[in-house]
C-alpha positions in Angstrom: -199.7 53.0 135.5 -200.1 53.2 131.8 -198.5 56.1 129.4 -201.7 57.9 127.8 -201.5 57.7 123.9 -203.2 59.8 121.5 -206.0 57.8 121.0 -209.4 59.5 120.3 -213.0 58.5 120.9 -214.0 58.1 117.1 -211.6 58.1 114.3 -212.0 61.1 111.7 -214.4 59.5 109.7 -216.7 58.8 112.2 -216.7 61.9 113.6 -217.4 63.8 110.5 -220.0 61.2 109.9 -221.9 62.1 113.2 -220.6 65.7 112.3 -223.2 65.5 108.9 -226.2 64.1 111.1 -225.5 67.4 113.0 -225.8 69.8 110.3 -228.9 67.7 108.3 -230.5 67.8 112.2 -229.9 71.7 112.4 -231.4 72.3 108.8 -234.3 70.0 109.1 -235.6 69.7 112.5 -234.2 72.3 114.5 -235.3 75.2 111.9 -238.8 73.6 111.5 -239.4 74.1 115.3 -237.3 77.4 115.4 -239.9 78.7 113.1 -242.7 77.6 115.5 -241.2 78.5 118.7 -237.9 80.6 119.2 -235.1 79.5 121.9 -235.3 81.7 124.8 -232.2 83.8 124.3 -229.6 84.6 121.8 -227.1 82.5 123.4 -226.7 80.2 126.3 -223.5 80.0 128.9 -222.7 78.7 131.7 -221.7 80.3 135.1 -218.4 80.7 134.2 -218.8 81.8 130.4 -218.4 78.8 128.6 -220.8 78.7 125.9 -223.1 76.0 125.5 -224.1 74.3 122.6 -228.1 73.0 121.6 -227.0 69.7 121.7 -223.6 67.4 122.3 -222.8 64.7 120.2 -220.0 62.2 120.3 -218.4 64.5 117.4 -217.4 66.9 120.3 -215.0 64.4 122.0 -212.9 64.5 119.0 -210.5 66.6 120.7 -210.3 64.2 124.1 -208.3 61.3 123.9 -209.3 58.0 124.8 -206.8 57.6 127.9 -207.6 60.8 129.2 -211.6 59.2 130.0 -209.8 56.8 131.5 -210.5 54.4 134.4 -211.5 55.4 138.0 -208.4 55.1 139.7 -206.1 55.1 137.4 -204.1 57.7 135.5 -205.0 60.8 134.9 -207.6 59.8 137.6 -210.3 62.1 135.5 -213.5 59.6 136.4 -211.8 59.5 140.1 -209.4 58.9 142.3 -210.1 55.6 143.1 -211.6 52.5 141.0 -214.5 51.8 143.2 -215.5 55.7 144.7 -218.5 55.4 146.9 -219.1 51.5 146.1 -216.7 50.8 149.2 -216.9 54.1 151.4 -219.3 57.0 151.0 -217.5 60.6 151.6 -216.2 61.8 154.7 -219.6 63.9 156.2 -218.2 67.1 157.6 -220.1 69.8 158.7 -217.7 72.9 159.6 -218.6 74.0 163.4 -217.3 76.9 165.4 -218.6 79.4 168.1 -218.0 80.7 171.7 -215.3 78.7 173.6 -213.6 75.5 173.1 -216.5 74.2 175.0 -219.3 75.3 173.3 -218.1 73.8 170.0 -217.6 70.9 171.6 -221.0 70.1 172.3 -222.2 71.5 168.7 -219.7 68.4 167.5 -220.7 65.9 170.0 -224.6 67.1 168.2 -223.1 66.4 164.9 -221.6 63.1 165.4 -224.4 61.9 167.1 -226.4 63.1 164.1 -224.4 60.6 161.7 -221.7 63.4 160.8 -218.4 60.9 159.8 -215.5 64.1 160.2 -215.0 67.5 161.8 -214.6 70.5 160.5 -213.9 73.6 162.6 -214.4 77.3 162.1 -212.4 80.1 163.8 -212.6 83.4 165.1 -211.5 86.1 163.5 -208.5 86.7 166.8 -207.6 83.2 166.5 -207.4 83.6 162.3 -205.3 86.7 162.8 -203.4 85.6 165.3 -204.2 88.0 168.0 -205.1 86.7 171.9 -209.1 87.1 173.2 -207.6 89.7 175.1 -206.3 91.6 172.5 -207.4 95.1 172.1 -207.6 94.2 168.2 -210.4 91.0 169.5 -212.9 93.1 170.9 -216.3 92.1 170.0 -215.0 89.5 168.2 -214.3 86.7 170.3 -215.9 84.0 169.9 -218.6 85.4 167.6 -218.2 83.7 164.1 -216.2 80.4 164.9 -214.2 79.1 168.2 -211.9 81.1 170.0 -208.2 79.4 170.5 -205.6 81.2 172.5 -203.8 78.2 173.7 -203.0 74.6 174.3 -206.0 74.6 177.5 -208.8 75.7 174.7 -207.6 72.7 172.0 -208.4 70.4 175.0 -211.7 71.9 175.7 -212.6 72.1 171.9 -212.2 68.2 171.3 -212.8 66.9 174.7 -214.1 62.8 174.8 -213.7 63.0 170.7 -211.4 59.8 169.9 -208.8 61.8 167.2 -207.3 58.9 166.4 -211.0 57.7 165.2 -212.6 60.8 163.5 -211.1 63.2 160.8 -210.6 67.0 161.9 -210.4 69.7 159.6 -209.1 73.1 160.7 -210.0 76.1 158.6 -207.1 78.5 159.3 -204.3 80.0 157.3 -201.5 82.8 158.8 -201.6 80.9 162.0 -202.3 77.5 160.5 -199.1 75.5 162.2 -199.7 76.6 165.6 -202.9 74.9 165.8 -201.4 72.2 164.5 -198.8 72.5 166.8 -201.7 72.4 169.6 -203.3 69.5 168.1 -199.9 67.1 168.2 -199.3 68.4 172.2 -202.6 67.1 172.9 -202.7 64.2 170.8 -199.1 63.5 172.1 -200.9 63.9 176.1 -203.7 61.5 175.3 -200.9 58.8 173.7 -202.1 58.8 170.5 -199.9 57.9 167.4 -199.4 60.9 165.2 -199.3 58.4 162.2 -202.7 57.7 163.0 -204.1 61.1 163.5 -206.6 61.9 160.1 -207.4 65.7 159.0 -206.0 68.2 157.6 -205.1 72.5 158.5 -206.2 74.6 155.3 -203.0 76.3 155.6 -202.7 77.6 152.1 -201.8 80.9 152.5 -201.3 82.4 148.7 -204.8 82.1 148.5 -205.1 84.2 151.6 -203.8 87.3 149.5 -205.4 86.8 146.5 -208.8 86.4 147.4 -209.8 86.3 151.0 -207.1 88.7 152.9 -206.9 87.2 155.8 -202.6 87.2 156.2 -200.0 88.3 158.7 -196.6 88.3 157.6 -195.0 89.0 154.2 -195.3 86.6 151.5 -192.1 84.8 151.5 -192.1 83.9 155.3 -195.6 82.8 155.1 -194.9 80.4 152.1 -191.9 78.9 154.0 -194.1 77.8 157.1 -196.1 76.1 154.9 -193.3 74.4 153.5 -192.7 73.3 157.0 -195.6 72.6 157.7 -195.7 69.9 154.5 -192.3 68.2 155.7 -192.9 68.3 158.8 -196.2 66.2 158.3 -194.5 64.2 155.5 -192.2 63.1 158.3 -194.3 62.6 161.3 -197.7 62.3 160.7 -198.4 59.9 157.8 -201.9 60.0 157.3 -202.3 64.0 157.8 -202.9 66.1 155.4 -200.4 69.1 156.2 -202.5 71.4 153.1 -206.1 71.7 151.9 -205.1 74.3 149.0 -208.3 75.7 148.2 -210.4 77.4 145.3 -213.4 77.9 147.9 -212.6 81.3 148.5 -211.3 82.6 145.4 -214.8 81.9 144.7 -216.2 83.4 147.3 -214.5 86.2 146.5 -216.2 86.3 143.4 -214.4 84.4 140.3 -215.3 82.6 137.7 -215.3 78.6 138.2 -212.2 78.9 136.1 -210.3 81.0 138.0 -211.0 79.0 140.8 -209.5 75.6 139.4 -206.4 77.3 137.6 -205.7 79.8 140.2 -205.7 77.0 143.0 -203.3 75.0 140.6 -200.9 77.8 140.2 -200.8 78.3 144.4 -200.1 74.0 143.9 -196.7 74.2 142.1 -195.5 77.0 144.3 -195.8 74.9 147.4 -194.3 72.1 145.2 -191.5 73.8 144.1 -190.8 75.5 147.8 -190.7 71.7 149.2 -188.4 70.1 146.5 -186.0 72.7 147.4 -185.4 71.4 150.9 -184.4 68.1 148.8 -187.5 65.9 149.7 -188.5 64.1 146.8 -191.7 64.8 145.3 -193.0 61.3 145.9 -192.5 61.7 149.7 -195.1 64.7 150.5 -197.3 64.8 147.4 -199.5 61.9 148.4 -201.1 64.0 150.9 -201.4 66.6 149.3 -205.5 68.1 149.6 -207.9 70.4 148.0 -210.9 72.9 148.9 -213.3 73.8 146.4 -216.8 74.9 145.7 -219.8 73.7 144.9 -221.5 76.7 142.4 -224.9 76.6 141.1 -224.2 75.8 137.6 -224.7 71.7 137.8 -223.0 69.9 134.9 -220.0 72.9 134.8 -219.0 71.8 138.6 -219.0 68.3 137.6 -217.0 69.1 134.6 -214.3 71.2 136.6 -213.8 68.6 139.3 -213.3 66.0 136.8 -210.8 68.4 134.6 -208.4 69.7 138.2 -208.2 66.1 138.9 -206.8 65.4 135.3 -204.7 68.5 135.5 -203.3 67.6 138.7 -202.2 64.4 138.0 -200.1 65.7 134.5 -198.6 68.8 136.5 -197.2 66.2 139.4 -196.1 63.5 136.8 -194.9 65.6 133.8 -193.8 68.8 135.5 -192.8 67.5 138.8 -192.0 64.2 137.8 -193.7 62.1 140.5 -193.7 58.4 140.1 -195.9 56.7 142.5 -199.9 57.0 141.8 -200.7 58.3 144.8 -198.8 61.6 144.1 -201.5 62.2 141.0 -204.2 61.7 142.6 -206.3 64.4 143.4 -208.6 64.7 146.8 -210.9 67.0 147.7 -213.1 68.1 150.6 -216.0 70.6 148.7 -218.4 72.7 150.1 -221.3 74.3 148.8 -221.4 77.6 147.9 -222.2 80.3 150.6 -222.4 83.2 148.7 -225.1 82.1 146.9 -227.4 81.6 149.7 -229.9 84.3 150.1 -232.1 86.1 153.1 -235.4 86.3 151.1 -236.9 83.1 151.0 -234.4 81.3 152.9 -236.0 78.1 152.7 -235.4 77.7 148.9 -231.5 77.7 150.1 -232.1 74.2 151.0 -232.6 73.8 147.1 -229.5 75.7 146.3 -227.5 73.2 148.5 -229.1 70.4 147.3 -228.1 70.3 143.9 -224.8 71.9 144.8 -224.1 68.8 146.9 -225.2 66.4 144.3 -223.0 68.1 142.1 -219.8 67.8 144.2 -220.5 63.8 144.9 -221.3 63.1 141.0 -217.9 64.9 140.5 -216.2 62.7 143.0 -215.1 64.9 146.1 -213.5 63.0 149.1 -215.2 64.8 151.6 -218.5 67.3 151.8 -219.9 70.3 153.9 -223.4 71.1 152.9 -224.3 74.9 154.3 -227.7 75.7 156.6 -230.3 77.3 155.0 -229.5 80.4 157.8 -226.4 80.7 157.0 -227.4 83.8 155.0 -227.8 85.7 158.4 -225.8 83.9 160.9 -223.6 80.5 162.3 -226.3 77.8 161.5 -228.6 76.6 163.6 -228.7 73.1 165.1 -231.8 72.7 163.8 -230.4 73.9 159.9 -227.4 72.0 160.3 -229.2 69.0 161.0 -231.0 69.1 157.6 -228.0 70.0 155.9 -226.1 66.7 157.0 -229.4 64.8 156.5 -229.4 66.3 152.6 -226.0 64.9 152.6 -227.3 61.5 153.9 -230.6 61.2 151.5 -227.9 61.9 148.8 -225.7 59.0 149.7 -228.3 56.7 151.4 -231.5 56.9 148.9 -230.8 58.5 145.5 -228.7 55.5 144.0 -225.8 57.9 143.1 -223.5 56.0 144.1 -223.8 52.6 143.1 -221.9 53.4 140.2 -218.6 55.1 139.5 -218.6 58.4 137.7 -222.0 57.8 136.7 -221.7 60.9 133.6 -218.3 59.7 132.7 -219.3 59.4 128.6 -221.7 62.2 128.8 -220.9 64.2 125.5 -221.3 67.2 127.2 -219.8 66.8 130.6 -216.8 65.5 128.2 -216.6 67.9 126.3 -216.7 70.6 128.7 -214.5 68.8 130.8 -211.6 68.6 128.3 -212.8 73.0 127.6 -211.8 73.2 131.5 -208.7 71.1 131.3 -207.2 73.1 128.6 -208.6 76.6 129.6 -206.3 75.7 132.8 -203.4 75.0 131.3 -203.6 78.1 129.2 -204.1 79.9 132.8 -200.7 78.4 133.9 -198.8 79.0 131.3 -200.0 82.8 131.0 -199.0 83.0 134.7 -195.7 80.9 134.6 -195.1 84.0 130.7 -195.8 86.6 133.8 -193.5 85.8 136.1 -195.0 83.1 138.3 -197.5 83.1 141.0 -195.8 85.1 143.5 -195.0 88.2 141.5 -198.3 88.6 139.9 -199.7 88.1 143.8 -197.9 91.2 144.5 -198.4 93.1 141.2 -202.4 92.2 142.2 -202.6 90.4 138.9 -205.1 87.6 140.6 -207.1 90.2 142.7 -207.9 92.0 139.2 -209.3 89.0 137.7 -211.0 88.4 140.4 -212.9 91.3 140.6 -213.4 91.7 137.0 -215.7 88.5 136.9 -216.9 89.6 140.2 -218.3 93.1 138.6 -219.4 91.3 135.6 -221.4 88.9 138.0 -222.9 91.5 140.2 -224.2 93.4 137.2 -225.7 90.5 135.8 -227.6 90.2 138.7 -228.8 93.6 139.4 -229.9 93.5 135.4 -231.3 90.0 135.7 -229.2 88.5 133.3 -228.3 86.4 135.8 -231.3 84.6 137.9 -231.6 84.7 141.9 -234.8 83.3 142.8 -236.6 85.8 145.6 -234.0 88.6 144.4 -234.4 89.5 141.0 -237.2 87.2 139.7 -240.2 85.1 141.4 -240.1 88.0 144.1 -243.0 87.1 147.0 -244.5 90.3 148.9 -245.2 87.7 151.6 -242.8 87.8 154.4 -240.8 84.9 155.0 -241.4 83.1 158.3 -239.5 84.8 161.4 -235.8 82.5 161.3 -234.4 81.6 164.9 -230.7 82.4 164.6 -227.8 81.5 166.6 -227.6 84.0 169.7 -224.5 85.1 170.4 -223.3 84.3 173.8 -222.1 87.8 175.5 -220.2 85.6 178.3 -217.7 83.8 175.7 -215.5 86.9 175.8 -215.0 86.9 179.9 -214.7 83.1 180.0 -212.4 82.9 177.1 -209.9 85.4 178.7 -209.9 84.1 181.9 -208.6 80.8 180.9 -206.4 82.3 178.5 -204.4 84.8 181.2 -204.6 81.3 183.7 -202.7 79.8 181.5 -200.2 82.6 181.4 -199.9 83.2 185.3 -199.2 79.0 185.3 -196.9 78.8 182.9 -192.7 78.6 184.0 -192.0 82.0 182.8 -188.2 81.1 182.3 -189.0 78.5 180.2 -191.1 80.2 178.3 -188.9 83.1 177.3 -186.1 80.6 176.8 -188.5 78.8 173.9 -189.6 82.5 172.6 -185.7 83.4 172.1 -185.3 79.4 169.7 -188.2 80.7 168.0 -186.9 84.0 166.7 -183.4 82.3 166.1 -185.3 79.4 164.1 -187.4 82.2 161.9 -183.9 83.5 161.3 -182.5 80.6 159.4 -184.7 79.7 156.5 -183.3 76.4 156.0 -184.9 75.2 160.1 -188.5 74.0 160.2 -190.3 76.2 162.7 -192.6 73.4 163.5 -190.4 71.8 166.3 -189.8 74.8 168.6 -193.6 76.1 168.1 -194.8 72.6 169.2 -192.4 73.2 172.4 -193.8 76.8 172.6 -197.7 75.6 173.0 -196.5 72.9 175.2 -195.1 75.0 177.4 -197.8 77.5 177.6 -197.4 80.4 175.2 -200.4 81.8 173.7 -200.8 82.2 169.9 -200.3 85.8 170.0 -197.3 85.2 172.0 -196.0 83.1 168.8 -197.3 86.0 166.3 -196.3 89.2 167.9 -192.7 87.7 168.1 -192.2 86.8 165.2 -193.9 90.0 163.3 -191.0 91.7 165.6 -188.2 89.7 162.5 -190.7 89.5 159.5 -193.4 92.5 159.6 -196.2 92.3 158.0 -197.8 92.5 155.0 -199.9 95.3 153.3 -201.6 94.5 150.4 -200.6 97.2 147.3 -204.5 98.3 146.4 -206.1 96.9 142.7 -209.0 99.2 141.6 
């Protein structure tokens, strides 16, 4: 690894050389064809209000240091994490699944792998996200209904039944009960034989997120940040190849921020799990190399490429010159990416398969690791076989027929994708450093700092739409009286609900019930002493038969919960 010197693209002269040809250009044949034909607006930005210019020359890379282009795979990793990308392995192809029982999703994977599909992804239900059992007074008319309903160690069986874990990647979107359904997933790995070190995947786990953006949290802040904390040593120390964090921009942008906001605010949630760990004593070098992201793919093309390329240079300074990591693979940036959901509309549905398109293309010609690309009726329910099928096979014309990726960082030297990727990389830091001025992460969490920005650019988006400003083919412009063709959706399965249960109060008329409340009592005295991991005795807990909301209603008895103070 090589210290990056200030060496720029051009020297001074050169640039105001190129600098002159820009200004004779502008006075000669730009205002000669202005006077013909005017530009189509006043000013031109991009989704996230970064203003673009006519044209980019290589006078705009003045600013960007040499170094900081770079090499694929090799410090600050901006062109990629690795020197020869999709030459020697295409992305992980991961289309997210999850409905009904452990069974049902089962055989939606099982469709998916045999479709070419090279990783899992798994959806939840809102019980299992929350925490609360299918037979929860808080579940009803919810089990099952928009991802897979997990109680306990008998549906992780059913959900990956005949799938080889120690062969296929699993992704497990889920936050406030993140480590239990890791814990489930090492009992059964552990019952088939497998070796943890060899288990591939990642939980999303990143709770901070959770209350800026999506809301989906249980307990208090500062409990919830310490099981991730375990959660990352734990892994660190037992499962090699696992990724015990996939901290994730995707749904601060859902929520409705600017790409910006996304990439710095994701950042800031990065050094407090950073931070958290290093105060156990493990040395940054031990957990940082697996260490994973989440983001979006948005609509506006080169500005996605141009923030992938700029969080993977940030990332790599913040770990080396703020955290002071050593080896390479602790500044190395990965990233799974989907597309973008909320932009997916209900009239003309089909042109979604446009939107994702180009979204996708997006995320593999910014380098992501691994990619979800969303069904075209995912606008009015859990896809379809039939539209996640075309979604993996967009994926696979992508990777299999365009040419893409033959080369690595094919618009590395693009003046423009440059430039605005060295705009992004210091708009970030600016982010941080207004944040780390504030008080840090946590505080402006709970002073609703985050959720204000957030819905500020959120406002300022939805008016832009409802004026026109912005474009949303079949909404606000190219509007078609003719009525879309009728869209089969996903059916609901009213059964999943009375199946589900039963297998979940089995489980608890089968369990040894002194045992059990032998393990529950560990757990509360674990919770009680910060300075324990709470993965060991939950791992114990599933083995031995207790439910997730066994695990959460115990332990909201010590820690509460958490209500959000309102942001208007």
């Amino acid at each position: 690894m090589r210290d990056t010197v200030d060496r720029n693209v051009l020297d001074p002269s050169a640039v105001e050389a190129v600098r002159e040809q820009e200004r004779d250009w502008e006075a000669n044949e730009v205002a000669q064809f202005l006077a013909k034909q005017a530009e189509r607006k006043e000013s031109f930005l991009t989704l996230g209000d970064f203003p673009v210019k006519r044209t980019y020359t290589a006078a705009d890379l003045a600013d960007t240091p040499i170094d900081d282009i770079g090499l694929p795979g090799r410090y600050p990793f901006t062109r990629g994490p690795y020197p020869t990308m999709y030459r020697s392995r295409n992305w992980t192809m991961r289309q997210i699944a999850g409905f009904g029982t452990g069974e049902d999703t089962n055989k939606r994977f099982k469709f998916l792998i045999a479709q070419g599909q090279t990783g899992i992804s798994t959806d939840f239900d809102m019980p299992t996200l929350m925490g609360y059992d299918s037979d929860h007074p808080m579940s009803e008319g919810e089990v099952g209904r928009e991802g897979v309903a997990i109680d306990t160690l008998a549906d992780m069986e059913a959900l990956f039944e005949d799938i080889d874990l120690e062969k296929i990647s699993v992704s497990m979107t889920i936050n406030p009960s993140a480590w239990i359904l890791l814990a489930m997933y090492i009992v059964l790995a552990q019952q088939r034989g497998y070796d943890l070190n060899k288990l591939s995947g990642t939980i999303q786990a990143d709770i901070l997120k959770e209350y800026m953006a999506q809301k989906e949290y249980v307990f208090p802040i500062d409990p919830s940040v310490r099981i991730v904390r375990d959660c990352i040593t734990y892994c660190a120390k037992n499962m090699k190849r696992y990724n015990p964090i996939n901290i994730s921009g995707y749904h601060i942008s859902e929520a409705g921020s600017s790409p910006l906001q996304e990439a710095a605010f994701a950042l800031a949630n990065l050094i407090v799990y950073v931070e958290e760990v290093l105060k156990t004593g493990m040395q940054v070098d031990e957990f940082a190399p697996r260490l994973a992201f989440f983001f979006v793919g948005q609509a506006d093309f080169f500005e996605e490429i141009a923030k992938f390329r700029a969080l993977r240079r940030c990332y790599a300074k913040i770990m080396r010159e703020r955290f002071g990591a050593k080896n390479p693979e602790s500044m190395r940036l990965r990233f799974h990416c989907q597309t973008a959901a909320a932009s997916l509309t209900k009239p003309q549905y089909m042109v979604n398969v446009m939107r994702t398109t180009l979204q996708a293309l997006a995320a593999v010609l910014g380098g992501c690791q691994s990619l979800h690309t969303n069904g075209y009726d995912e606008a009015f329910a859990i896809p379809t076989e039939d539209a996640m099928r075309l979604a993996l096979r967009t994926q696979q014309v992508i990777a299999e027929e365009s040419n893409v990726t033959q080369t690595t960082d094919p618009l590395g030297g693009s003046y423009y994708v440059e430039s605005l990727t060295t705009q992004y990389e210091k708009r970030i830091f600016d982010i941080l450093e207004d944040v780390d001025a504030r008080g840090g992460t946590i505080k402006l969490i709970k002073e609703g700092w985050f959720q204000q920005q957030i819905a500020d650019f959120a406002y300022e988006t939805a008016l832009r739409k409802q004026s026109g400003e912005k474009a949303l083919i079949g909404v606000n412009i190219m509007v078609d009286d003719t009525p879309d063709p009728k869209i089969e959706t996903h059916a609901y399965d009213q059964t999943t609900a009375d199946r589900q249960i039963a297998r979940t109060q089995r489980v608890r008329r089968e369990r040894d019930p002194a045992k059990f409340e032998e393990l529950m009592a560990q757990l509360l005295e674990v919770a009680k002493d910060d300075s324990q991991n709470i993965m060991p005795i939950t791992i114990e807990l599933v083995r031995a038969g207790a439910t997730m909301g066994d695990i959460i209603e115990s332990l909201k008895t010590l820690w509460g919960t958490y209500r959000e103070t309102p942001v208007y």
